[in-house]
N, C-alpha and C positions, 0 to 999 in steps of 0.2 A: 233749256229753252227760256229761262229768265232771264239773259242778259246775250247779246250777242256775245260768239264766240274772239276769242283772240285773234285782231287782224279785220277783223271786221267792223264796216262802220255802225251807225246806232243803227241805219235802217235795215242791216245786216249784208249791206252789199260789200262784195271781194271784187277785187280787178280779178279780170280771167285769168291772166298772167298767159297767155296764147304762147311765148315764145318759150315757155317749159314744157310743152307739152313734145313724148316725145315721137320718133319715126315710129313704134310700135300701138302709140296709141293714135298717130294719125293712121295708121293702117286698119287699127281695129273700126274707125267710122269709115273707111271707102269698104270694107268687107259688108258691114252692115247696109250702108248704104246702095251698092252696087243691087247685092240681091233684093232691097226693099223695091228700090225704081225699078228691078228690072218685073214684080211683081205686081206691082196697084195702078197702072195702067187698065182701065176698062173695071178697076175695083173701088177707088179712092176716087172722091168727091171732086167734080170738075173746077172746085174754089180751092181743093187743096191741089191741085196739080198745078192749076196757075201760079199759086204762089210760090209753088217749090221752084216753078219756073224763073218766075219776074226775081226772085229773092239772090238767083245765082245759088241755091246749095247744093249744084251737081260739081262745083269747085271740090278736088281734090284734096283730103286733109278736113280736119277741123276748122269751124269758121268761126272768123274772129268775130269777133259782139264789134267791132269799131267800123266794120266796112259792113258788116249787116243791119248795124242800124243807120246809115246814114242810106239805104235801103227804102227799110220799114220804119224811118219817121216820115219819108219822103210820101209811103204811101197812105198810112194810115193814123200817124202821130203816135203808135208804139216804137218802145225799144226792151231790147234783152237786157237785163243786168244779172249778175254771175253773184251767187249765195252760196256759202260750204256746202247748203245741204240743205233739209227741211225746216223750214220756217215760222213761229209762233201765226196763230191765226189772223193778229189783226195786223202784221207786219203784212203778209202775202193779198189781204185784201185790200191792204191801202196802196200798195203797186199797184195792183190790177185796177182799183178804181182811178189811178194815175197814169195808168199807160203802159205799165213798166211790167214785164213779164218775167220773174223771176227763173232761172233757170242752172243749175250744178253746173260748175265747171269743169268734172270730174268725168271721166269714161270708164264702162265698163272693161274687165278684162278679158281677152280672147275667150276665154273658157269657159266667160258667161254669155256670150252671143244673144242666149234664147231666153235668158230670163234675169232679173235685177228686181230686187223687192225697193228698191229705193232709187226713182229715177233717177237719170243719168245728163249728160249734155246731148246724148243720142234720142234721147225718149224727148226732151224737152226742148231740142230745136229741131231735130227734123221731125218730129209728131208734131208740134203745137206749133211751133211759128210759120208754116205755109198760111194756116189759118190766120194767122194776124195779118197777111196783107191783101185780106176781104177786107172791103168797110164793115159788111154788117155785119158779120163774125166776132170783127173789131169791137163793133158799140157794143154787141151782148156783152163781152167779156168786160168790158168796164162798168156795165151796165150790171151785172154779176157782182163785180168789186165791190161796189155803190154798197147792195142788198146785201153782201157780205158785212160790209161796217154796221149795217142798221140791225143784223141777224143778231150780231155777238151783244146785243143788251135784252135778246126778248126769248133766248136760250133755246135757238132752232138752229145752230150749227150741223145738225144729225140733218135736218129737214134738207138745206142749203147742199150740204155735200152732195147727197143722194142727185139733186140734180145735176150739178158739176160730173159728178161720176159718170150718169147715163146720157149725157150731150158731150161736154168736153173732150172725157176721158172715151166714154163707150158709145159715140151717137154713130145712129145713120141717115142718111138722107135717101128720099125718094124724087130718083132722077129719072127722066124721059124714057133711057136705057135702062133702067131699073132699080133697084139697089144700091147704094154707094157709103164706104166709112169714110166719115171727117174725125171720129174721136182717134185723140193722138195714141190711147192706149191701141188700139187696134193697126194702126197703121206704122206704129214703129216696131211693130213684132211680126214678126216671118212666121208664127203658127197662126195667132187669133185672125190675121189678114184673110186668110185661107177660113177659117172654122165660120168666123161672125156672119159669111154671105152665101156658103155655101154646106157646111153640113147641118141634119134636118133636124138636129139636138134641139137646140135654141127655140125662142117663142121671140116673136119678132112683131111689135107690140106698137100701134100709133103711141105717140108720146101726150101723156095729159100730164099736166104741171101734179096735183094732188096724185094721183095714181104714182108716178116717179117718186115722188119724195117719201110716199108711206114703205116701196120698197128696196128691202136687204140687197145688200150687195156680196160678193168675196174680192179678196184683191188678191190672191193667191192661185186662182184657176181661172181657165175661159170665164165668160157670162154665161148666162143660162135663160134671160133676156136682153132682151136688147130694145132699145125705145129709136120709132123711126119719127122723124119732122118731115114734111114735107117741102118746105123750101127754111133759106136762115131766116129772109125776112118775117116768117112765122114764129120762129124760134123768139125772134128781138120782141116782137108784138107782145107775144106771149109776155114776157120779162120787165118790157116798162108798162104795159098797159094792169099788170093783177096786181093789187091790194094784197102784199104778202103777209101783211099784221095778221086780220081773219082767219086769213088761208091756216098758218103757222096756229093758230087757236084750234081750227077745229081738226089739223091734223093730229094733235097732241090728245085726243078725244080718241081716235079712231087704231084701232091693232097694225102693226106692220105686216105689212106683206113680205111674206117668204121668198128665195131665189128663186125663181123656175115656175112661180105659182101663177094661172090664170085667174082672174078674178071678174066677176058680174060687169058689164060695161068696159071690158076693152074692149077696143076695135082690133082685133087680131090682123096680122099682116100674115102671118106662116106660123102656125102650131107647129111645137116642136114636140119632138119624138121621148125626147129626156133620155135617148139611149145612152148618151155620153155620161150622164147624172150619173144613173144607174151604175153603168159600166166603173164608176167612180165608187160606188156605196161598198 
């Protein structure tokens, strides 16, 4: 992670190379795809359906980054660009504070459907890019970038993720109808889509900037919280309007919060059961 890889530019972007990809791995994103849409209807965030809509990614096959972004600059001044793989910290925050949404150009194989410890092109354009063609989804995420560049000198990257993880990757929103996931970790997986909204495990928790960032995560099971927003434009508020310096001071004072754990001044949405916890121990 010191030098970009071989084939890569400094900023660590790769051409997708779209036209190597082959019948079997176009098949593997309409497999995924197919039973995603035909599931988060009436589940997924009325901003992430839009977009999957306006974006065209019910087009069969992998979607090329050159017709998708002339898309999504159109809508919100983002575009995808294609990276081997995981990328140094302050590379991935100066895209995002640039616009540029980093994303593998790589698929999973058949036999991994249900699980990949290292996103994919599946996880990172059909989970995260409906969301870029919101504006205000849009700004946060730049808006994130920004706090990102400023994090990596005052040694709160631990703080910073934690948020990323329970909005980006794990959020929910509270819609008219109820409940809805926008985090792309939840909406590009065919088990947590199902778990995050409707089994009684989970602790299902309003979202406070400090409370988020003091708690643990796993990246290898369900969540065991989950943090709701109320609308994005609350979310952005949130984001450009706090003083992250202090924040980041007085969290590095205060113990982390455990998975699953409830704590003095949440506002609880649905206490969860922790049968699932358990049934794990």
């Amino acid at each position: 992670m010191d030098r970009p890889p071989e084939g890569a530019g400094a900023d660590w972007t790769i051409d997708q190379h779209w036209d190597r990809y082959t019948p079997e791995e176009h098949a593997t994103w309409d497999t995924l795809f197919a039973r995603q849409a035909t599931l988060l209807p009436g589940r997924a965030s009325n901003e992430w359906l839009k977009g999957l809509d306006v974006l065209k990614l019910d087009k069969p096959g992998i979607p090329d980054f050159r017709a998708l972004n002339d898309r999504l600059m159109a809508l919100t001044g983002w575009q995808v660009v294609a990276v081997p793989g995981l990328v140094p910290d302050d590379v991935f925050f100066d895209h995002m504070a640039n616009r540029r949404f980093v994303a593998g150009n790589f698929i999973r194989r058949p036999d991994q459907l249900d699980y990949l410890q290292e996103p994919d092109i599946f996880h990172d354009v059909f989970g995260h890019v409906p969301m870029l063609a919101d504006p205000v989804f849009a700004d946060y995420l730049a808006a994130y970038g920004r706090g990102g560049q400023r994090a990596l000198g005052m040694d709160a990257l631990k703080y910073l993720g934690r948020l990323y993880w329970y909005t980006v990757e794990f959020g929910l929103i509270a819609e008219p109808g109820g409940l809805r996931i926008y985090g792309s970790g939840i909406v590009s997986s065919f088990s947590e889509s199902r778990f995050a909204l409707d089994d009684p495990s989970p602790n299902r928790i309003v979202l406070d900037l400090a409370r988020v960032m003091r708690t643990e995560y796993r990246i290898d099971d369900f969540q065991q919280n989950y943090f709701v927003i109320p609308s994005f434009d609350e979310l952005l508020r949130l984001t450009v309007e706090t003083d992250f310096a202090p924040l980041y001071a007085a969290l590095k004072e205060l113990p982390d919060i455990p998975v699953a754990e409830i704590v003095e001044g949440d506002e609880v949405v649905t206490r969860g059961t922790q049968a699932y916890a358990r049934g794990k121990a």
